[in-house]
N, CA, C and O atoms as a GROMACS GRO file, in nm:
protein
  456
    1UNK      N    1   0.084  -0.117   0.000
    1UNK     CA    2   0.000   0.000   0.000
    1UNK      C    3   0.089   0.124   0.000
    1UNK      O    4   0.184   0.121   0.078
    2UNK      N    5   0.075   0.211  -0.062
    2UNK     CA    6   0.085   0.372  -0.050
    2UNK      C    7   0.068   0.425  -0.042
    2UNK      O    8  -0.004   0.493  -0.116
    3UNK      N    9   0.148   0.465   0.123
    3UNK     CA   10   0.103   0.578   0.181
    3UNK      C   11   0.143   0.712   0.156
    3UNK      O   12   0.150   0.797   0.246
    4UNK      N   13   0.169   0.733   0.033
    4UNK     CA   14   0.223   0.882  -0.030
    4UNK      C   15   0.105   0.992  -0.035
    4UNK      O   16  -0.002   0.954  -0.082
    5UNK      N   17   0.114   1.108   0.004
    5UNK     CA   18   0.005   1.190   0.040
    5UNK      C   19   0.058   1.296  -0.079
    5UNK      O   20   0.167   1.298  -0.137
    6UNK      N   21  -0.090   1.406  -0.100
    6UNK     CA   22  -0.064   1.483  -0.227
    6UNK      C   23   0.071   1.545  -0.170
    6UNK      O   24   0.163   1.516  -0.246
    7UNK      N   25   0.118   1.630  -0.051
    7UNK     CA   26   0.194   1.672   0.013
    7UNK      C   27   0.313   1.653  -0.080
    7UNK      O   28   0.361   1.725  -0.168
    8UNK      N   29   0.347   1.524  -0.030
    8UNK     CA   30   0.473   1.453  -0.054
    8UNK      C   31   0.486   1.488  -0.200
    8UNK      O   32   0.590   1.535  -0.246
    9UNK      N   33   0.384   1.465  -0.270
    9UNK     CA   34   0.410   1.467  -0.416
    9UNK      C   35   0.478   1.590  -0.460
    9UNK      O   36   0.582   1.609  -0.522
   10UNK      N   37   0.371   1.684  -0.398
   10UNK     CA   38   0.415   1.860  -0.460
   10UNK      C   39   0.538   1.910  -0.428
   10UNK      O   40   0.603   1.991  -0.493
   11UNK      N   41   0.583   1.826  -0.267
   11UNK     CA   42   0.732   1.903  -0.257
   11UNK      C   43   0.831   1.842  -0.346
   11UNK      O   44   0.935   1.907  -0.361
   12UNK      N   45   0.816   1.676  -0.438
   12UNK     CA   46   0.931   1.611  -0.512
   12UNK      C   47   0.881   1.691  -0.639
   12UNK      O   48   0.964   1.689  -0.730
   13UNK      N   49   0.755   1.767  -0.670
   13UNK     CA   50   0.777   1.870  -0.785
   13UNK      C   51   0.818   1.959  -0.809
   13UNK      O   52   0.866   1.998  -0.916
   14UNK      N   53   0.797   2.042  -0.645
   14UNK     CA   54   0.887   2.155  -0.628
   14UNK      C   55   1.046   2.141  -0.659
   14UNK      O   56   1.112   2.216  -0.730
   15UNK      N   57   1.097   2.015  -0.582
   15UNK     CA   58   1.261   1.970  -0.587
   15UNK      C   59   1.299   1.957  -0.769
   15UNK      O   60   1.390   1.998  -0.842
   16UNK      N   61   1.191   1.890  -0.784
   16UNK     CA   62   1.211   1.895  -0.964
   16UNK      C   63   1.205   1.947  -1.063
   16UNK      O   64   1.235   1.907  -1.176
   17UNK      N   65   1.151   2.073  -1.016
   17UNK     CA   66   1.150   2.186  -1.102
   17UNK      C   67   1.294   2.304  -1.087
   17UNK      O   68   1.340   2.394  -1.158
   18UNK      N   69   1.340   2.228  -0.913
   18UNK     CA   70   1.440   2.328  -0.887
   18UNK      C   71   1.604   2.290  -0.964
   18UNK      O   72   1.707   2.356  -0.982
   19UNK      N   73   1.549   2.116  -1.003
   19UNK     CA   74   1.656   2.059  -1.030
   19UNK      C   75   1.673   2.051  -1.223
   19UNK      O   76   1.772   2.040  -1.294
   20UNK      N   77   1.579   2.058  -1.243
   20UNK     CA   78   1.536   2.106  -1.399
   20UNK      C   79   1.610   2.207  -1.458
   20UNK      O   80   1.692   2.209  -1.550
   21UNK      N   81   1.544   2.323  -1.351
   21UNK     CA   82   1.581   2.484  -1.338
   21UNK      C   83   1.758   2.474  -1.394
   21UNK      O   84   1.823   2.496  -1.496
   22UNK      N   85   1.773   2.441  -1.299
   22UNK     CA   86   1.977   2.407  -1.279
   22UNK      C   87   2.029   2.388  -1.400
   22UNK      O   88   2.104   2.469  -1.454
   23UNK      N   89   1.977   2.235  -1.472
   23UNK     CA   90   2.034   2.118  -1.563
   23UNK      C   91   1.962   2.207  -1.682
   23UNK      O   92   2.020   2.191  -1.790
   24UNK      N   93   1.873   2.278  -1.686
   24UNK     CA   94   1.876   2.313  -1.809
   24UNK      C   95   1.733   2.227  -1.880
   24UNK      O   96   1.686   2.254  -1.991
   25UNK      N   97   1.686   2.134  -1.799
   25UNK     CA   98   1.586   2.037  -1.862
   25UNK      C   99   1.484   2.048  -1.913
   25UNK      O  100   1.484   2.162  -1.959
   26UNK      N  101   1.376   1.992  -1.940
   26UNK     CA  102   1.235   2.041  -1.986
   26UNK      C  103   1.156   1.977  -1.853
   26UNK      O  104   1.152   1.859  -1.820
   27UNK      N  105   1.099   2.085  -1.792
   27UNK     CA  106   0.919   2.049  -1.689
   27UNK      C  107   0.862   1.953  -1.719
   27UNK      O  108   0.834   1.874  -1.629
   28UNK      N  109   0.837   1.933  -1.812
   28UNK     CA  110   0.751   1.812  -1.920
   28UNK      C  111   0.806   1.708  -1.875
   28UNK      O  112   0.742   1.641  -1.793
   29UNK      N  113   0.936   1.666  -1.913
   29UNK     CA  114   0.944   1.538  -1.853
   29UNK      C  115   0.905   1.493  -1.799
   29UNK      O  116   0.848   1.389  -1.833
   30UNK      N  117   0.906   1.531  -1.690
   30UNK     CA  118   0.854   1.489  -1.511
   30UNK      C  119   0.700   1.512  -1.509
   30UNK      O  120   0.642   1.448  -1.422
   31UNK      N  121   0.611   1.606  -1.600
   31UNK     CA  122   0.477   1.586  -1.554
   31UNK      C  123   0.377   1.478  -1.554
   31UNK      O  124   0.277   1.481  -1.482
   32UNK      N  125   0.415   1.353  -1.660
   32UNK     CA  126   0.284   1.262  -1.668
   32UNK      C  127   0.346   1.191  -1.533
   32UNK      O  128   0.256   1.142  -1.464
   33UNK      N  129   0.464   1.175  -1.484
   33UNK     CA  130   0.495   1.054  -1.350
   33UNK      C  131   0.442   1.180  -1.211
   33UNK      O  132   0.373   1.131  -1.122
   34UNK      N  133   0.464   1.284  -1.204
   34UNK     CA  134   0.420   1.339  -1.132
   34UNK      C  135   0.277   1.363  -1.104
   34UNK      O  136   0.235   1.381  -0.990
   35UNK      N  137   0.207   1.363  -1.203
   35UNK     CA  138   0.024   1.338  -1.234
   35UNK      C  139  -0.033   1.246  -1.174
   35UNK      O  140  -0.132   1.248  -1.101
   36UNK      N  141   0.043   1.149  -1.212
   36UNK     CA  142   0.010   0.992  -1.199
   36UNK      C  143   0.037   0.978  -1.047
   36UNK      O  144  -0.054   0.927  -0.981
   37UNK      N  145   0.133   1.010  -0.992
   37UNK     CA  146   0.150   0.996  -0.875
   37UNK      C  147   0.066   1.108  -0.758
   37UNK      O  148   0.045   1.085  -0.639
   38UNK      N  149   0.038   1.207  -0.820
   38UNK     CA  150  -0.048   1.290  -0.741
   38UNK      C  151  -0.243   1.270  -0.753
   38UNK      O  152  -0.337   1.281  -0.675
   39UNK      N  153  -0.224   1.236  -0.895
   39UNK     CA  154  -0.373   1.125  -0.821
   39UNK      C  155  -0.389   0.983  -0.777
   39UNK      O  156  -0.491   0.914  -0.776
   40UNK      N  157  -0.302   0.962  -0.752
   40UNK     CA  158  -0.252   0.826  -0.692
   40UNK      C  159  -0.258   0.827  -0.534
   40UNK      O  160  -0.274   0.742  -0.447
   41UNK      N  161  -0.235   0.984  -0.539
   41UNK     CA  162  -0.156   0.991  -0.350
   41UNK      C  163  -0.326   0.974  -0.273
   41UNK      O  164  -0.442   0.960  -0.313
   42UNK      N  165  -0.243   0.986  -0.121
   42UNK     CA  166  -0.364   0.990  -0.008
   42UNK      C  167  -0.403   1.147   0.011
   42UNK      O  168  -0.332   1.235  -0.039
   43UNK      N  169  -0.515   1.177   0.083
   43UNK     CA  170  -0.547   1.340   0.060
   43UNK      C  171  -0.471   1.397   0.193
   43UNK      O  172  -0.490   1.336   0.298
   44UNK      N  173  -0.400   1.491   0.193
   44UNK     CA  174  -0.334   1.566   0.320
   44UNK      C  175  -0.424   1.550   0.452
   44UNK      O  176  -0.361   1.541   0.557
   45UNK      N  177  -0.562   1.546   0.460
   45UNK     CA  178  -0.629   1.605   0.556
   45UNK      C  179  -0.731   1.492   0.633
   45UNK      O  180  -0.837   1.522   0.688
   46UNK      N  181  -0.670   1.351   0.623
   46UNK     CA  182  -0.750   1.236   0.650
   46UNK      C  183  -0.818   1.233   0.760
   46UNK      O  184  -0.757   1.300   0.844
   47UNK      N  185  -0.904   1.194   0.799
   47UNK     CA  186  -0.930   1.190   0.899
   47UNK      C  187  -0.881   1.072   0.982
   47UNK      O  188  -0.846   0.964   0.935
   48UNK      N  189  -0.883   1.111   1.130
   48UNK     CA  190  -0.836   1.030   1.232
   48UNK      C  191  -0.941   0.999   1.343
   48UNK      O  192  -0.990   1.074   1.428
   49UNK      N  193  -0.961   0.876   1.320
   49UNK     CA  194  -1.100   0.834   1.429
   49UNK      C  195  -0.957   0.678   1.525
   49UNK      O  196  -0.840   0.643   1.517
   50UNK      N  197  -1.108   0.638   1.612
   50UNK     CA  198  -1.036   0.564   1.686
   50UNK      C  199  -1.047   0.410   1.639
   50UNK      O  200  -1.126   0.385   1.547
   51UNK      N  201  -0.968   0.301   1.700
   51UNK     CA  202  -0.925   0.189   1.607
   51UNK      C  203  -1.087   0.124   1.595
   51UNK      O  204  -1.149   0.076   1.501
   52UNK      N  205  -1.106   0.138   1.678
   52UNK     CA  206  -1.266   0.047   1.707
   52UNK      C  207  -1.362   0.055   1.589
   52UNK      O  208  -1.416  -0.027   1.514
   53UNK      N  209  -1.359   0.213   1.605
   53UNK     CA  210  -1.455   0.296   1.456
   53UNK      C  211  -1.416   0.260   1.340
   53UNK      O  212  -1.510   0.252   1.261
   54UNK      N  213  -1.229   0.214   1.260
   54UNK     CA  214  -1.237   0.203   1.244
   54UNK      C  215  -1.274   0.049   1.139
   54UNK      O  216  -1.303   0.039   1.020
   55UNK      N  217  -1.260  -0.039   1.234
   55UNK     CA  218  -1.299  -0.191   1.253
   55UNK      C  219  -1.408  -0.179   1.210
   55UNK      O  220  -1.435  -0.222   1.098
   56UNK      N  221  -1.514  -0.108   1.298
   56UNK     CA  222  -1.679  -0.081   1.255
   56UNK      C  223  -1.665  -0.073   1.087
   56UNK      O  224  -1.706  -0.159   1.008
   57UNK      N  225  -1.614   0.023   1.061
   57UNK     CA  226  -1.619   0.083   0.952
   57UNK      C  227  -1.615  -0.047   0.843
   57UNK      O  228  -1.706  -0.062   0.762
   58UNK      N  229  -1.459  -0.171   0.850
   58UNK     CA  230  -1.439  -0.268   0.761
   58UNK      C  231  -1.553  -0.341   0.768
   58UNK      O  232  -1.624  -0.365   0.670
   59UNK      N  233  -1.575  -0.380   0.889
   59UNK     CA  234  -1.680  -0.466   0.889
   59UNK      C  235  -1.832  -0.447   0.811
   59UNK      O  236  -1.889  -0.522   0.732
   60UNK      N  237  -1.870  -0.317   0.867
   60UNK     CA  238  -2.005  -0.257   0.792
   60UNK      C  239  -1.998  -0.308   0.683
   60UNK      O  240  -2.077  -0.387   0.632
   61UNK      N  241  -1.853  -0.244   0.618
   61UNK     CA  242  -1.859  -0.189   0.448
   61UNK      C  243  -1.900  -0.355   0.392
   61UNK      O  244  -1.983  -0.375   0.303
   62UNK      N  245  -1.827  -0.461   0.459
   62UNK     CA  246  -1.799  -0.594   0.415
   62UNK      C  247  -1.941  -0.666   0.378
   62UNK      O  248  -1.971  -0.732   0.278
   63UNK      N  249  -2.034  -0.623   0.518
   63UNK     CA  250  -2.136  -0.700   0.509
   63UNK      C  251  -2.257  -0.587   0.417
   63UNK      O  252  -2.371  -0.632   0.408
   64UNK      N  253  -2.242  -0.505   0.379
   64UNK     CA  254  -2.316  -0.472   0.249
   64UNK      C  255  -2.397  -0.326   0.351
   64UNK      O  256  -2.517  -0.308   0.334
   65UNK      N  257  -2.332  -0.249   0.432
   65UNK     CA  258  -2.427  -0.209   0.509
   65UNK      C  259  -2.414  -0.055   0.416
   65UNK      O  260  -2.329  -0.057   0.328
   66UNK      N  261  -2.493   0.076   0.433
   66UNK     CA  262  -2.485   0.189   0.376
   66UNK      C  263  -2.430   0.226   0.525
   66UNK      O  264  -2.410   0.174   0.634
   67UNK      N  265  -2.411   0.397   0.432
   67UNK     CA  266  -2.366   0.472   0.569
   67UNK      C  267  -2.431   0.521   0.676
   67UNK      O  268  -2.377   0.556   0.782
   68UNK      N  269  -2.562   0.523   0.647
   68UNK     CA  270  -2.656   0.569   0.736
   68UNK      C  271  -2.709   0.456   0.869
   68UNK      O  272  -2.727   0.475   0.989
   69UNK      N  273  -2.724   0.317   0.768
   69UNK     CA  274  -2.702   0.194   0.863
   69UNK      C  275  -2.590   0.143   0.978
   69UNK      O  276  -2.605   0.079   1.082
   70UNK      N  277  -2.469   0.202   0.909
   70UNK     CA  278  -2.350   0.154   1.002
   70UNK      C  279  -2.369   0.274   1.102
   70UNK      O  280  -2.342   0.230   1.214
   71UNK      N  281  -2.400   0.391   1.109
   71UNK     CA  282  -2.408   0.491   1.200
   71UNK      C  283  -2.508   0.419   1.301
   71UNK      O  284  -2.449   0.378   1.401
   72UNK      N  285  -2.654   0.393   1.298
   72UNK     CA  286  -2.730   0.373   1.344
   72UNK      C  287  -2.748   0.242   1.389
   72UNK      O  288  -2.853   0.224   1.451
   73UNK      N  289  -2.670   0.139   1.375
   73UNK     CA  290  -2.691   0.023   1.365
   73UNK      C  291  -2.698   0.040   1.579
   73UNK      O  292  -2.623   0.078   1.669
   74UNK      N  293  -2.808  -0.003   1.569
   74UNK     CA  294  -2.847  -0.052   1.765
   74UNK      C  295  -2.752  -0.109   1.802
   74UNK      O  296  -2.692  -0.045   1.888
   75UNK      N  297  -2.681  -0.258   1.764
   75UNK     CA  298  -2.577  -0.352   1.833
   75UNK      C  299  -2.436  -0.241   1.834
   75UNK      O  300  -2.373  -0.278   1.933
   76UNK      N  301  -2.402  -0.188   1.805
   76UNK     CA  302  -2.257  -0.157   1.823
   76UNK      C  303  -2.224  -0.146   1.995
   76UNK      O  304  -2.300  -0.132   2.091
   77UNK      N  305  -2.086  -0.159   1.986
   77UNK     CA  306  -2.079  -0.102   2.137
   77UNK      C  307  -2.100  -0.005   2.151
   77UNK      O  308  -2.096   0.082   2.063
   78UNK      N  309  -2.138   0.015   2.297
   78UNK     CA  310  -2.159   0.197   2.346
   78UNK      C  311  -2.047   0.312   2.307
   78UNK      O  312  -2.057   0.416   2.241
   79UNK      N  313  -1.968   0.268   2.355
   79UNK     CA  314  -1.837   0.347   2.303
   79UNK      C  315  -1.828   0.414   2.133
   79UNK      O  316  -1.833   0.533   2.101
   80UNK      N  317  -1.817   0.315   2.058
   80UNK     CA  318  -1.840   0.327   1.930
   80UNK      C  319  -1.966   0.406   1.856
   80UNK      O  320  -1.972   0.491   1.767
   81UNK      N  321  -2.057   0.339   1.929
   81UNK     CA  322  -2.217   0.419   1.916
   81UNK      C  323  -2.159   0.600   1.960
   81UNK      O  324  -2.170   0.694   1.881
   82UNK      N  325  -2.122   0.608   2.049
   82UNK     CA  326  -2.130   0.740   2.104
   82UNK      C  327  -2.058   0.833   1.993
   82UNK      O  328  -2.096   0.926   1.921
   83UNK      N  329  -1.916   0.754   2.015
   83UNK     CA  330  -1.795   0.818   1.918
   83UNK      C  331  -1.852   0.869   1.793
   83UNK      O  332  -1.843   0.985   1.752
   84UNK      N  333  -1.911   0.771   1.738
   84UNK     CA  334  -2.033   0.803   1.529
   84UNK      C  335  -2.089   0.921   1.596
   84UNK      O  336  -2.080   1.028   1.536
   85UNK      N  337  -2.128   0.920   1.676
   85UNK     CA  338  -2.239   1.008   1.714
   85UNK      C  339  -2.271   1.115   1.753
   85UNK      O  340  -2.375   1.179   1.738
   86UNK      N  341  -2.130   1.148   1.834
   86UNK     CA  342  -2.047   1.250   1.877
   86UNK      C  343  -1.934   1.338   1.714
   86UNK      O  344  -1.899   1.455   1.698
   87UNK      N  345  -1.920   1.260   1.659
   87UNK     CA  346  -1.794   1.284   1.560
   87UNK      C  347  -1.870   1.259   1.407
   87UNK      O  348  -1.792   1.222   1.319
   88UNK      N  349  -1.978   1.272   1.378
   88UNK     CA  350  -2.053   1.230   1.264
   88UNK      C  351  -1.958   1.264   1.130
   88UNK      O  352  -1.904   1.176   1.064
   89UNK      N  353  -1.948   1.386   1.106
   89UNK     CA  354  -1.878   1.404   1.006
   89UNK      C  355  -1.787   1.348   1.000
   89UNK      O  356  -1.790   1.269   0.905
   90UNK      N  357  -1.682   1.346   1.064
   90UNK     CA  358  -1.570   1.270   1.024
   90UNK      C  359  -1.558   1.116   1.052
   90UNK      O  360  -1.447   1.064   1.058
   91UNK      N  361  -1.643   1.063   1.065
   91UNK     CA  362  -1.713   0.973   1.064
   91UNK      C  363  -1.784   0.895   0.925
   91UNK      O  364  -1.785   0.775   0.897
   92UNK      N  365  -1.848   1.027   0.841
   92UNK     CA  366  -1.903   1.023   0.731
   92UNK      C  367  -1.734   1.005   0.628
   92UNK      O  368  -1.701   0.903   0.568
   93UNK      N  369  -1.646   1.151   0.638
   93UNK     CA  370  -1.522   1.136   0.544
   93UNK      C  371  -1.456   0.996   0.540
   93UNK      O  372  -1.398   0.949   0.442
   94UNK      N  373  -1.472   0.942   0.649
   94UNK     CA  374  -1.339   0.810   0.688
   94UNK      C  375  -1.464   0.671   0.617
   94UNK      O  376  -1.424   0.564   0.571
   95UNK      N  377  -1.562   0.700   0.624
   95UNK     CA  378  -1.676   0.610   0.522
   95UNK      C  379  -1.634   0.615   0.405
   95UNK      O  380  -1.578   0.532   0.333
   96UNK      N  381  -1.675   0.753   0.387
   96UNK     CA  382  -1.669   0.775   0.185
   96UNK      C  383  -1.536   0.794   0.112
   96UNK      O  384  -1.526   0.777  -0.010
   97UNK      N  385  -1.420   0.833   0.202
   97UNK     CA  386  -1.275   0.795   0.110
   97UNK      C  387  -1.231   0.675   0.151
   97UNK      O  388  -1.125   0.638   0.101
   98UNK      N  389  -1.294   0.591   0.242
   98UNK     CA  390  -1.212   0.475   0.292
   98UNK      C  391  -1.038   0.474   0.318
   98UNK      O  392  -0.961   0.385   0.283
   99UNK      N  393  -1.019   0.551   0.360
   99UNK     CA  394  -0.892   0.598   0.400
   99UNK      C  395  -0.893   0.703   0.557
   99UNK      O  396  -0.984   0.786   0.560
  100UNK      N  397  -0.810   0.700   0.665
  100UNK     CA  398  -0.811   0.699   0.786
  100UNK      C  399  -0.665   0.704   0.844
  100UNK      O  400  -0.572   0.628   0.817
  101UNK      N  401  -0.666   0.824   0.940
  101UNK     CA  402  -0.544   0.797   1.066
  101UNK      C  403  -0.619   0.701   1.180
  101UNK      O  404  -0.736   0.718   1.213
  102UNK      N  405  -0.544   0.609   1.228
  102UNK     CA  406  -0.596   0.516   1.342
  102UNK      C  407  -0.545   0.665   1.430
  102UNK      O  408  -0.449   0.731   1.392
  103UNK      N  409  -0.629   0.700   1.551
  103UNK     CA  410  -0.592   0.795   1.673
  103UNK      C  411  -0.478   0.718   1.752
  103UNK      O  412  -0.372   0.769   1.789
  104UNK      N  413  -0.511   0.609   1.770
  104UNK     CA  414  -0.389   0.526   1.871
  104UNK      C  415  -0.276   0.515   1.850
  104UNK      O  416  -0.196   0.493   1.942
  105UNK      N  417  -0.239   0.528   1.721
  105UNK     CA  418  -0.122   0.456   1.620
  105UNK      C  419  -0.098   0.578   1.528
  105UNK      O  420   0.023   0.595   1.510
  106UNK      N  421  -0.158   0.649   1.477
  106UNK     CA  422  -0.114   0.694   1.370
  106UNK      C  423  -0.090   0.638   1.225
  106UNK      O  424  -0.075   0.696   1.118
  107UNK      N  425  -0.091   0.503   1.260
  107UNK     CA  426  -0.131   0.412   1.146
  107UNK      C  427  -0.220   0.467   1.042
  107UNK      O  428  -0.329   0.515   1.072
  108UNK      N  429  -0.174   0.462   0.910
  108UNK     CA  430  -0.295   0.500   0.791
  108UNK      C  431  -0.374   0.361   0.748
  108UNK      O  432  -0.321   0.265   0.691
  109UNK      N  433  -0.481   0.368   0.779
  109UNK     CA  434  -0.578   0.241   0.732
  109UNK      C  435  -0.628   0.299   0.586
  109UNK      O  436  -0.674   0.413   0.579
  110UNK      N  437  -0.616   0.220   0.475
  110UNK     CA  438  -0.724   0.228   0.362
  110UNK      C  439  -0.756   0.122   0.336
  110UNK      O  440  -0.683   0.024   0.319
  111UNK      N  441  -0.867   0.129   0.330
  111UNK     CA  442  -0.967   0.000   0.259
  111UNK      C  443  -0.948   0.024   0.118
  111UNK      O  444  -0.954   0.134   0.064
  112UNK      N  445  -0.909  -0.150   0.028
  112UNK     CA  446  -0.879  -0.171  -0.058
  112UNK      C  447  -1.010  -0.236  -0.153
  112UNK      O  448  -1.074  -0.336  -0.120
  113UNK      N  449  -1.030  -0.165  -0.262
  113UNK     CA  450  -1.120  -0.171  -0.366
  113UNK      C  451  -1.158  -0.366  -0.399
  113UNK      O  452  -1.092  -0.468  -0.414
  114UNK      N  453  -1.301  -0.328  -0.395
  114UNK     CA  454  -1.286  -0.520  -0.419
  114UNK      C  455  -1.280  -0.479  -0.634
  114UNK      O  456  -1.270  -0.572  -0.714
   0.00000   0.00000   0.00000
């Protein structure tokens, strides 16, 4: 998995334009691998929920649930229940990009496309 964020990308364009600049090169070169890799990347601004939420989250997605269901679903634990509930929106982002900071870890979770 790659965890390369747009971030990362723009500063090895910045470096490559500075190193271009120097050598005399053409910009062009470097733009279709730089493209490719900047819609490739993770988004700067992920959200970070806690590990539990996002477990909830694999699991939901697995067993066919929508987003409105996995929020509401009665069985969750309390904890978890509260957290959706308390934190909705970012709650909603870490649903719909399937991508996530674990809070505990810092770990980047993305769920991988079936």
């Amino acid at each position: 998995m790659n965890n390369e964020t747009k971030w990362d990308v723009f500063e090895d364009a910045l470096r490559a334009l500075e190193e271009f600049g120097e050598q005399g090169s053409s910009w062009e070169m470097a733009y279709d691998d730089l493209s490719a890799r900047y819609a490739a990347a993770l988004p700067d601004d992920m959200p970070v929920i806690p590990e539990a939420v996002g477990e909830w989250i694999k699991d939901a997605k697995a067993r066919y649930y929508d987003m409105l269901e996995a929020m509401t679903k009665w069985t969750l634990d309390q904890p978890v229940f509260d957290w959706i509930h308390d934190n909705s929106d970012t709650f909603a982002r870490a649903w719909l990009d399937g991508v996530w900071h674990i809070e505990e870890t810092g770990e980047i979770m993305k769920l991988e496309a079936d």
